[in-house]
N, C-alpha and C positions, 0 to 999 in steps of 0.2 A: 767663678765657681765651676767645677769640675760636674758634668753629670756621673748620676750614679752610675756604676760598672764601665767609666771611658778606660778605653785604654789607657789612656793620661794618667788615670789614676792610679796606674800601676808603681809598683815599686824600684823595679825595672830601673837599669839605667837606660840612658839616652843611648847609647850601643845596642846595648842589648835589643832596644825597640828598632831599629834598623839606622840610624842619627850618628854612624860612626864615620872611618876615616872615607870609606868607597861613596858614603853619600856629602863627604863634605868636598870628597870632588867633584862630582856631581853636581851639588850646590854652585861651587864656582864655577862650572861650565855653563853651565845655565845663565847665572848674572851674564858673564860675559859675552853670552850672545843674546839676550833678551836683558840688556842694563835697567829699562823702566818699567815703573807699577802700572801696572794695565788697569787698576783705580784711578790713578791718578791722571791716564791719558784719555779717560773720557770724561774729562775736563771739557771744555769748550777753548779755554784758555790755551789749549796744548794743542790742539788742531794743526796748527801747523806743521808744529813736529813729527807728526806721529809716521808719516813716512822716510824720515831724513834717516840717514845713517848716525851712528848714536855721538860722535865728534862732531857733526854738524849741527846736530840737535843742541847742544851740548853749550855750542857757541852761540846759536840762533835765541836759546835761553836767557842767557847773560847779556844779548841782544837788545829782547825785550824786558830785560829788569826781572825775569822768575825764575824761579830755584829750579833745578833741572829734577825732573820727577823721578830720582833715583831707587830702584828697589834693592832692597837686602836681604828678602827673606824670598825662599823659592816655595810657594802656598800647591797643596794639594786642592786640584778644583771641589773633586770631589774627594769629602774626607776617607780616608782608608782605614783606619780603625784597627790597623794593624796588619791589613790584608798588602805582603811583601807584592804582589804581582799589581795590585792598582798602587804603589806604595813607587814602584818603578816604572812605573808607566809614566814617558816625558810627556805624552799625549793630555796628563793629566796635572801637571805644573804650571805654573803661574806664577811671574813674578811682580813682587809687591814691596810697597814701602813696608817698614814696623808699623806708621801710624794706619795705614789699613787693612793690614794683618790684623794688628791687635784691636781694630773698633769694628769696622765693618765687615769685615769679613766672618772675625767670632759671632757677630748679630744677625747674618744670616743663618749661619751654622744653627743657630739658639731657635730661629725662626723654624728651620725645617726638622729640626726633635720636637718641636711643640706640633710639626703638623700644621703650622699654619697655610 
């Protein structure tokens, strides 16, 4: 669920909200130099990896039998809510699986509008 007045909620296309072609380069620049979910590497399990270069990582995975903690989505740390200058701030990107984009990450976001 959407809070009242998010940005989100807009009508807006995804362009228009800034999610056009200069950030879906951007997007891919990012993966490809920060490939893994920064959720997912504070795992315990991932330890080892988390200084290897990301082909070594990669292999070192499949090594030990786990899925290489790949992210696909590039998360604003802190939300921007439309605001284009923290919106381009790399300082303020992080990349992430879908599965902790869309669970943990939204349930912190939920946590700090409630003020908890």
């Amino acid at each position: 669920m959407l809070a009242a007045g998010s940005w989100r909620a807009s009508t807006e296309s995804s362009t228009k909200r800034g999610y056009g072609y200069a950030w879906q380069k951007a997007r891919v620049g990012h993966l490809r130099s920060h490939p893994f979910c920064v959720y997912c590497l504070r795992d315990p399990v991932y330890a080892a990896i988390r200084s290897m270069a990301p082909s070594s990582a990669i292999l070192r995975c499949a090594e030990l039998g786990l899925a290489a903690p790949m992210a696909s989505v590039v998360d604003h740390i802190e939300p921007h809510r439309g605001d284009q200058a923290l919106f381009w701030n790399k300082a303020n990107w992080q990349s992430l699986c879908a599965t902790h984009h869309s669970a943990d990450k939204q349930r912190e976001e939920a946590v700090l509008r409630r003020g908890e």
